[in-house]
C-alpha positions as CSV (number, residue, x, y, z in Angstrom):
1,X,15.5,-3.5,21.0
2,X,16.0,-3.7,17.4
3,X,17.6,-0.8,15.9
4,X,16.2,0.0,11.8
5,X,16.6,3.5,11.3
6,X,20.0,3.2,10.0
7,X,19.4,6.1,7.1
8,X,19.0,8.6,9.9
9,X,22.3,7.2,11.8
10,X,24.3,4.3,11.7
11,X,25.4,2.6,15.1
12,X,28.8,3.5,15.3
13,X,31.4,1.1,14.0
14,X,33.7,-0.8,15.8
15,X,36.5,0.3,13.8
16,X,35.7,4.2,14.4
17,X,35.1,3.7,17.7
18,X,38.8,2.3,17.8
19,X,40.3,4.7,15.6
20,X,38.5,7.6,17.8
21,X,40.0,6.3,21.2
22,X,43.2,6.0,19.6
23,X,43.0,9.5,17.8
24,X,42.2,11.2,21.2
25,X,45.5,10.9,22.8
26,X,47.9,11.6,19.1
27,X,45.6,13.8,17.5
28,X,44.9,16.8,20.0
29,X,47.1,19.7,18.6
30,X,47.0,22.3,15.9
31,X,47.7,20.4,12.9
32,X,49.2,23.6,11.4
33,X,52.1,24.1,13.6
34,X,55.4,22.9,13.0
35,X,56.5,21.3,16.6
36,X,56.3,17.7,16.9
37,X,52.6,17.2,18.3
38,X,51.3,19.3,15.7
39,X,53.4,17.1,13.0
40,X,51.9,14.2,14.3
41,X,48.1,15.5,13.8
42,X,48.7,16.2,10.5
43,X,50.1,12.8,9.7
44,X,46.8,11.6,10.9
45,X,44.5,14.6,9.6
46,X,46.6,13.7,5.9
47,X,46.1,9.9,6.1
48,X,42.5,10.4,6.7
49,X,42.2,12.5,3.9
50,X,44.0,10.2,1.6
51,X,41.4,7.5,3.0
52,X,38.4,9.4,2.4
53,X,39.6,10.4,-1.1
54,X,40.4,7.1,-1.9
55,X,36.9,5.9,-1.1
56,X,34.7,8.6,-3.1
57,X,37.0,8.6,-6.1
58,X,39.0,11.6,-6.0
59,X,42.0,13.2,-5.5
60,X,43.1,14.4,-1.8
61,X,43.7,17.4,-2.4
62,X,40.2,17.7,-3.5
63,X,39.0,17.0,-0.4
64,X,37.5,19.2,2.3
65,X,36.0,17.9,5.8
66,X,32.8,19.7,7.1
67,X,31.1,20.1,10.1
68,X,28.4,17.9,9.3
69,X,27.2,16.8,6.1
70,X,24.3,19.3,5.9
71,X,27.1,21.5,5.9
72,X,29.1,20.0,2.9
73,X,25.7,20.7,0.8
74,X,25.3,24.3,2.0
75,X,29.1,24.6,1.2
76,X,29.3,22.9,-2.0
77,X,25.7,24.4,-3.6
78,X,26.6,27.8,-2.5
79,X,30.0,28.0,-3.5
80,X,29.7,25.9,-7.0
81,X,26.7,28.7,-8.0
82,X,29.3,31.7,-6.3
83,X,31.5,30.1,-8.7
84,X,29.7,30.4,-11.8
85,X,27.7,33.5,-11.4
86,X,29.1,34.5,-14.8
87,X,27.3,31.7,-16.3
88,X,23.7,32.3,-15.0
89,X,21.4,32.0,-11.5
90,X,19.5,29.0,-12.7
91,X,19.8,25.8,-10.5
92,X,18.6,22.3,-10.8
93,X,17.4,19.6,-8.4
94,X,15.3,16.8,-8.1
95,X,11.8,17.0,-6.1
96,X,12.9,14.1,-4.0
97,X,16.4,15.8,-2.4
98,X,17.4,15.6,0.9
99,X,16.3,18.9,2.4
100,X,19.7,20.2,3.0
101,X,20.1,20.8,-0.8
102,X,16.1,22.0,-1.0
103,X,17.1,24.7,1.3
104,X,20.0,25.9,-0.3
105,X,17.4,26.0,-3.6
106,X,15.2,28.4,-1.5
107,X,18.3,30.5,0.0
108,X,19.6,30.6,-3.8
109,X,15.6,31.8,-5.1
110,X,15.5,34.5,-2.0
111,X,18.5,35.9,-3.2
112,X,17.1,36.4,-6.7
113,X,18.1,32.9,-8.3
114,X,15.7,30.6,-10.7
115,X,15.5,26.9,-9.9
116,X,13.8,24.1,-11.5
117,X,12.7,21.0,-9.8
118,X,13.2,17.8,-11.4
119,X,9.9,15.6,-11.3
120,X,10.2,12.0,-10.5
121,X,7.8,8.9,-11.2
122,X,5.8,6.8,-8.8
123,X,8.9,5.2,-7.7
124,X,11.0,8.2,-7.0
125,X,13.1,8.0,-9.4
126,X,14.4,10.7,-12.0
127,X,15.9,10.2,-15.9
128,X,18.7,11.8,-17.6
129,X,16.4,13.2,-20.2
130,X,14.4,15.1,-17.8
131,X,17.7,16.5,-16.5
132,X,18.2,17.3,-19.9
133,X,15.2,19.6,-20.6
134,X,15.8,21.2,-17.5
135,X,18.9,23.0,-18.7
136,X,19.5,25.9,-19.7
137,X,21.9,28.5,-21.2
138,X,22.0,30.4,-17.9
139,X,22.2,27.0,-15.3
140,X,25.2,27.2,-12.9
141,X,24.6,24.1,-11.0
142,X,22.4,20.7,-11.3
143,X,22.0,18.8,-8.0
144,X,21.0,15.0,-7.8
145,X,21.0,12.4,-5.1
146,X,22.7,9.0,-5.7
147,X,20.3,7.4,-3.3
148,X,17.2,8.8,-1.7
149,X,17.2,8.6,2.1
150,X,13.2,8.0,2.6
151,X,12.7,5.0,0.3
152,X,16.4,3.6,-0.8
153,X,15.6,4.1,-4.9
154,X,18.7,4.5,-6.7
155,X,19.1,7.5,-9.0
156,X,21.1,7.5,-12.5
157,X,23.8,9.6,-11.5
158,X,26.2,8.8,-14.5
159,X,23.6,9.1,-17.3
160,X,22.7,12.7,-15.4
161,X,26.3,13.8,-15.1
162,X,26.6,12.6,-18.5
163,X,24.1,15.3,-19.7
164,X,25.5,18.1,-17.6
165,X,28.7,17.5,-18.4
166,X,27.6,17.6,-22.3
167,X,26.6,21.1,-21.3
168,X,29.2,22.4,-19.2
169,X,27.4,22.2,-16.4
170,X,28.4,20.4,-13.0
171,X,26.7,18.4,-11.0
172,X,26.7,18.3,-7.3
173,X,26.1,14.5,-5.8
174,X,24.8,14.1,-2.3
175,X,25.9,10.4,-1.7
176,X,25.1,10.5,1.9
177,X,22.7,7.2,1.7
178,X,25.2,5.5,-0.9
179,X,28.7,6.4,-0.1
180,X,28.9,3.6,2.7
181,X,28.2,0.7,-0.2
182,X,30.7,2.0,-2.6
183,X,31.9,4.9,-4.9
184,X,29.3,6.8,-7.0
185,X,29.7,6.1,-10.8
186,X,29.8,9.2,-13.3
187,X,31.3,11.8,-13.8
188,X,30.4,14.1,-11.2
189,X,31.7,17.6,-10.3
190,X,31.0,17.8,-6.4
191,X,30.4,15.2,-4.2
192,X,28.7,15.4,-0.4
193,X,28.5,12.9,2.3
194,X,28.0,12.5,5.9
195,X,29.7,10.2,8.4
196,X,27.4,9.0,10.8
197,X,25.2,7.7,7.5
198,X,27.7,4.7,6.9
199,X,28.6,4.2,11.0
200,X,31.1,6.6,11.2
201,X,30.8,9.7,14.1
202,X,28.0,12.4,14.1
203,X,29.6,15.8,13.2
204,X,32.2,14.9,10.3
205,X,31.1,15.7,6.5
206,X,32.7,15.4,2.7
207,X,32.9,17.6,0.4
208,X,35.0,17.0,-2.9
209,X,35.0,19.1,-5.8
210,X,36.8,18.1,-8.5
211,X,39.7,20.3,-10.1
212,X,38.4,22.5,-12.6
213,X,35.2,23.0,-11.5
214,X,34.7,27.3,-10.8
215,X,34.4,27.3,-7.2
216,X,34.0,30.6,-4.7
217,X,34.0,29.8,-1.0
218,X,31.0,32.2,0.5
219,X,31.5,33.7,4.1
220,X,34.8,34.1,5.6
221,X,37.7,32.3,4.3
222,X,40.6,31.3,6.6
223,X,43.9,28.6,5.8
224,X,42.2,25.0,6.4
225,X,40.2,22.6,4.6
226,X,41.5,24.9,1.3
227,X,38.9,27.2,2.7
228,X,35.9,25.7,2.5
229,X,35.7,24.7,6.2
230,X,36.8,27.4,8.8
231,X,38.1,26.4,11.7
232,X,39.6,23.8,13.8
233,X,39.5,20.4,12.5
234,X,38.1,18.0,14.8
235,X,41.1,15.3,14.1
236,X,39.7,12.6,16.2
237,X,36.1,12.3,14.5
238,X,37.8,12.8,10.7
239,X,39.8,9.8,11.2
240,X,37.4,7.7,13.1
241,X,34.7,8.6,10.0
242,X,37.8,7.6,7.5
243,X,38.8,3.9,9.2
244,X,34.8,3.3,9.6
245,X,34.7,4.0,5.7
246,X,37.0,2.2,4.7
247,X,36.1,-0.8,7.0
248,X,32.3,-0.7,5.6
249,X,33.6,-0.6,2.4
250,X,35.8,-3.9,3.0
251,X,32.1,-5.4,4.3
252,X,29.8,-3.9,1.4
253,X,29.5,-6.4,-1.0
254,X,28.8,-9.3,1.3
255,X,26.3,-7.3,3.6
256,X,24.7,-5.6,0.8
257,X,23.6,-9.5,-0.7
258,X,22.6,-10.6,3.1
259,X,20.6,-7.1,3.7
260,X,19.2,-7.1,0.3
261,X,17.7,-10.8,1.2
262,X,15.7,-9.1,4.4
263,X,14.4,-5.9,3.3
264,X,13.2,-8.3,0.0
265,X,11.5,-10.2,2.4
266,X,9.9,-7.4,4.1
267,X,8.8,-5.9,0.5
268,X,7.4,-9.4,-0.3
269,X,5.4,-10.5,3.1
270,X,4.3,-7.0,4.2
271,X,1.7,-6.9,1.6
272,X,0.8,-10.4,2.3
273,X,0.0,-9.7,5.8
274,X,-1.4,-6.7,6.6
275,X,-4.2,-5.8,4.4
276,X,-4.1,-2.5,2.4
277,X,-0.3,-1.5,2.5
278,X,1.3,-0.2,-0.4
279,X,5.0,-1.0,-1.2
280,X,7.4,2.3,-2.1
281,X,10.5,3.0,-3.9
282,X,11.8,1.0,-7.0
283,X,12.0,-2.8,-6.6
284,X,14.9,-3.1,-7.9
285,X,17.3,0.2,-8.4
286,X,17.4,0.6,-4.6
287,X,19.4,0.7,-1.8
288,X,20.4,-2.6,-0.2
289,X,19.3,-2.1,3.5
290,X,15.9,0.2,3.0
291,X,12.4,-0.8,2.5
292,X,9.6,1.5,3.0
293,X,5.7,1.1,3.1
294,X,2.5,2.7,3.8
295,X,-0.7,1.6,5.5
296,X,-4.6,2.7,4.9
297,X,-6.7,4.0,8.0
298,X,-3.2,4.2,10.4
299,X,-2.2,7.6,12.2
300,X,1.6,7.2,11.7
301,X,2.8,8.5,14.8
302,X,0.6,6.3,16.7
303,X,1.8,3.3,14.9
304,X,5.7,4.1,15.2
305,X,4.7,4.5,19.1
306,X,3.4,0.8,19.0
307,X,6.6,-0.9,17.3
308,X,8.9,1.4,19.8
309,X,7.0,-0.5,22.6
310,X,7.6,-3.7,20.8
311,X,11.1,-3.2,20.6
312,X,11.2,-2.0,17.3
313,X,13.2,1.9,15.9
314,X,11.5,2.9,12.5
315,X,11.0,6.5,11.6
316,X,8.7,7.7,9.0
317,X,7.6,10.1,6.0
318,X,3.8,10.6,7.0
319,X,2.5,13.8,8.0
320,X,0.7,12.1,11.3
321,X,4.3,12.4,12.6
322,X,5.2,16.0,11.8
323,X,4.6,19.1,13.2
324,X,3.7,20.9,10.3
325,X,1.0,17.9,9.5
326,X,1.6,17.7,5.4
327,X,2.6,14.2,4.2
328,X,6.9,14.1,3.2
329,X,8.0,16.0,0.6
330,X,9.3,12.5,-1.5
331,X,6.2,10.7,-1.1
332,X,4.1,13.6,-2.3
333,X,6.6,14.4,-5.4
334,X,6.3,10.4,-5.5
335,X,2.2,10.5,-5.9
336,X,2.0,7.3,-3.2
337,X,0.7,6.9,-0.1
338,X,1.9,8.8,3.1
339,X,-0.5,7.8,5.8
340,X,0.8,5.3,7.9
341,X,4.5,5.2,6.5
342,X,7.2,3.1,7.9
343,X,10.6,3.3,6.7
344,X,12.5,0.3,7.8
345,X,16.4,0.3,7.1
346,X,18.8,-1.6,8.5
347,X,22.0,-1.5,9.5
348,X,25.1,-3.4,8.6
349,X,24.8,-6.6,10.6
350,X,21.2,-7.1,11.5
351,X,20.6,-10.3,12.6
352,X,17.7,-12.5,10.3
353,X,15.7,-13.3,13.4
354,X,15.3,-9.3,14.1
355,X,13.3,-9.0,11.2
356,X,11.1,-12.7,11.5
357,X,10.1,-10.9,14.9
358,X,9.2,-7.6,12.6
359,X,7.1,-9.1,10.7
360,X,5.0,-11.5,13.3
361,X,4.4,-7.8,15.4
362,X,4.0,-5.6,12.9
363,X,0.4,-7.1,11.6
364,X,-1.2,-6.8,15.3
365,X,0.3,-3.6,15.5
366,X,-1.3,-2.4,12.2
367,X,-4.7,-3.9,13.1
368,X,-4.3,-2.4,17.0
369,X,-4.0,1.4,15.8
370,X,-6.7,0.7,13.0
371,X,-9.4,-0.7,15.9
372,X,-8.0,2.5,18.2
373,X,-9.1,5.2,15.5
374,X,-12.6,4.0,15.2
375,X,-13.1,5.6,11.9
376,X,-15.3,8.2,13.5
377,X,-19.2,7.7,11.9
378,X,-19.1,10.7,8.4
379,X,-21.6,13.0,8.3
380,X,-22.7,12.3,4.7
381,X,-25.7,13.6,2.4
382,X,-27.1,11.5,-0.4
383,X,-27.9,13.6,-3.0
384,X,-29.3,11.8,-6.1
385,X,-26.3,9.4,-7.0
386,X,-23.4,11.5,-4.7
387,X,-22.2,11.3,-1.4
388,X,-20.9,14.1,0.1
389,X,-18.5,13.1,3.3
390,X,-17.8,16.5,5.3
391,X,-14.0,15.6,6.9
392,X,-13.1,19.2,7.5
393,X,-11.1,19.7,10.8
394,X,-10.3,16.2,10.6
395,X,-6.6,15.1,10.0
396,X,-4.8,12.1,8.2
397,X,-5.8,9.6,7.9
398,X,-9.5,10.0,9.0
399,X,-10.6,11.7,5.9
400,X,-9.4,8.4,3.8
401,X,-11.4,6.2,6.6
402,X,-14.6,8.1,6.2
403,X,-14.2,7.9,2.3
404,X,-13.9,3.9,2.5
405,X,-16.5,3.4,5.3
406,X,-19.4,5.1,2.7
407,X,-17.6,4.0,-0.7
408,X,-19.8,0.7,-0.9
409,X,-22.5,2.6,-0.5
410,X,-22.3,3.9,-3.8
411,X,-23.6,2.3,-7.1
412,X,-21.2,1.7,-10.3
413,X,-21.2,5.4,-11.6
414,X,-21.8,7.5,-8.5
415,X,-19.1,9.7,-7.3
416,X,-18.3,10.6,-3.1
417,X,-17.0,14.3,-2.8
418,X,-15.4,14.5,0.1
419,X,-14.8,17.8,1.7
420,X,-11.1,18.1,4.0
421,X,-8.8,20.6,4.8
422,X,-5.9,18.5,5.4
423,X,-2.8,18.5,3.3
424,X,-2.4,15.0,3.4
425,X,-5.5,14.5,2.0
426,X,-4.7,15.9,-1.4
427,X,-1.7,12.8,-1.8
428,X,-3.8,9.7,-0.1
429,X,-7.2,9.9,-1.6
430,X,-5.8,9.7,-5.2
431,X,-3.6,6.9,-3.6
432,X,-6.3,5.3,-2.4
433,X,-8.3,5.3,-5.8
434,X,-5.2,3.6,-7.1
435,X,-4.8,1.2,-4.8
436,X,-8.9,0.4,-5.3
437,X,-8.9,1.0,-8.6
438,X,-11.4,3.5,-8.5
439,X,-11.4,7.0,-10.4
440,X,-10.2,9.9,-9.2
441,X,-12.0,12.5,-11.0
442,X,-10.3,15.2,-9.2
443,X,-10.1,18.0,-6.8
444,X,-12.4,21.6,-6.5
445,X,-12.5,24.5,-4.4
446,X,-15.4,24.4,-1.9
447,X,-16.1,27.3,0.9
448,X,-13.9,26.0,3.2
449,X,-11.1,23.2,2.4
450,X,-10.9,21.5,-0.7
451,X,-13.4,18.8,-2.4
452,X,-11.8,16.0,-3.6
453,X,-14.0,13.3,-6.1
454,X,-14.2,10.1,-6.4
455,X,-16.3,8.5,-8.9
456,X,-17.5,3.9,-8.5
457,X,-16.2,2.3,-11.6
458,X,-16.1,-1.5,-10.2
């Protein structure tokens, strides 16, 4: 099996692995007692946090370990706008954050808060100036990702906390994709990250916020983690996530080049051999281990089904694979293609052959779940110099297939409306009229669904 879904979770490091056998027999007591064994956790629980610290950039003492990294965000959103409710409700993220921060934007609006999201381009990638007209007098907090976890593209974090800080407003950083490959530039207020992202163990997160910065812990407050994490710590896992840190950091800069070489590979050849995929994420602001495309006329889930049973672990952003059936939240704010997504990253020492055998399975896969859908025969209507394709009750991506299967059909001139009440629908058929070069003219209310038209320019 070849394991490439390394932004969901690392495989764990050696080097934590070591560090948590070790930690299990030393690092057992309260570290807040004064008798020896609780001495000697908090010489562990201290050097870890000197670790950490040293690896994002801060001071230790600005240092907090979470639960989990979802729980750092919670923490560090909630508390940063708790902090400065003097200053206003108004928060700011972008429209392609990890959903941890997106949730705390929805708690924040149900308890009466404004929030603006960010827009991104095709590439899923934000700029300082539209960070910049987002603020306002009464904005507590602006949130940003250094690295998006579905598609790797890189975000400008120091022009953005450049702006905020121009303002007087700080910026939270979730550098859960990034932190791994080194520190994140800028100058940030509040910084969240997970562990098991860069190989370290599920169950330990970061949070760091800088001195200065208004902070109110929400909830409960008791003695550790300066508050902002009640409880016990679990000593073992914080200094297992530390050494792996630090040991991926000693690695980065030579597995980032080697890693950067295959996913390039994958970006360049995919296209070349499986007809009608479109490439996503910026080429070249992007994370070094993550490469993610889509493919026409391919249920998703079906497809990531097929590479499991070829030994293949991908995950990906399309809404086949979701319960709720609408596309990812960063490909729609991105305008691409979601049908048919794979994300492929991989994780620190991926061997070159792994992905050579990728890319001679993935073409038969492609073409295997295309000839299983059939693209079921459309019901369609001439009418003058207009199709009309009824896909309603039909789910991604069969109202694309239908829509292709008629298109030639169609003199230069005449238009398709094609009639669908899947969410997905609203994201690929514009994508497909990109990638055919044919206009989207847009989208209209019909009895039942949505109509979406096409109109033949080539």
């Amino acid at each position: 099996m070849a394991y490439f879904d390394a932004a969901s979770a690392a495989p764990l490091h050696p080097v934590a692995r070591q560090a948590l056998q070790a930690s299990l027999d030393e690092g057992w007591a309260d570290p807040a007692r004064l008798y020896k064994e609780g001495r000697r956790a908090r010489l562990l629980l201290d050097a870890a946090r000197e670790a950490a610290a040293e690896a994002v950039g801060c001071r230790p003492d600005e240092l907090s370990f979470t639960s989990t990294g979802t729980r750092a965000v919670h923490t560090g959103v909630a508390g940063a706008l708790a902090g400065r409710r003097r200053a206003g409700r108004h928060l700011i993220v972008s429209a392609v954050e990890h959903s941890s921060v997106l949730h705390s934007a929805e708690a924040h609006e149900a308890e009466g808060g404004t929030v603006t999201q960010v827009a991104v381009d095709r590439a899923g990638r934000v700029t300082a100036a539209s960070y910049a007209e987002a603020l306002r007098p009464d904005t507590a907090l602006a949130c940003l990702q250094s690295a998006n976890h579905e598609v790797g593209t890189e975000q400008p974090v120091a022009e953005v906390a450049e702006v905020c800080r121009a303002a007087g407003v700080p910026l939270l950083v979730d550098a859960a994709q990034s932190l791994g490959w080194g520190p994140v530039d800028g100058d940030w207020s509040l910084l969240a990250a997970s562990a098991h992202k860069w190989g370290g163990p599920s169950g330990v997160g970061l949070l760091a916020v800088r001195k200065g910065v208004r902070f109110s812990v929400r909830g409960p407050v008791d003695e550790r983690e300066s508050g902002r994490a009640a409880g016990f710590e679990n000593i073992p896992a914080i200094v297992a996530a530390a050494a792996s840190l630090r040991a991926v950091r000693a690695e980065a800069a030579a597995e980032a080049v080697r890693l950067r070489e295959l996913t390039e590979r994958i970006r360049a050849r995919v296209p070349r051999l499986v007809p009608d995929v479109e490439v996503v994420g910026d080429p070249v602001h992007r994370l070094p281990g993550i490469v993610t495309f889509s493919c026409l006329y391919v249920d998703g889930e079906t497809l990531l089904h097929e590479l499991d049973r070829e030994g293949f672990s991908v995950s990906s952003g399309s809404s086949c694979t979701s319960s709720t059936l609408t596309p990812s939240h960063v490909l729609k704010a991105m305008g691409v293609l979601s049908e048919g997504n794979v994300r492929v990253s991989l994780p620190p020492g991926t061997p070159k052959e792994d992905v050579e055998r990728f890319l001679e399975v993935l073409p038969g896969a492609v073409a295997g779940v295309r000839e299983k859908l059939g693209a079921p025969a459309p019901a369609a209507q001439v009418l003058q110099e207009e199709v009309v394709v009824d896909s309603l009750g039909k789910r991604c991506p069969i109202p694309v297939i239908e829509l292709a299967k008629v298109f030639g059909d169609v003199p230069v001139g005449g238009t398709v409306r094609v009639l669908s009440d899947d969410e997905a629908a609203r994201l690929d058929i514009p994508a497909w009229c990109e990638m055919r070069g044919q206009e989207y003219v847009g989208e209209e209310p019909a009895d039942r669904g949505t109509a979406y038209l096409i109109r033949r320019v080539s």
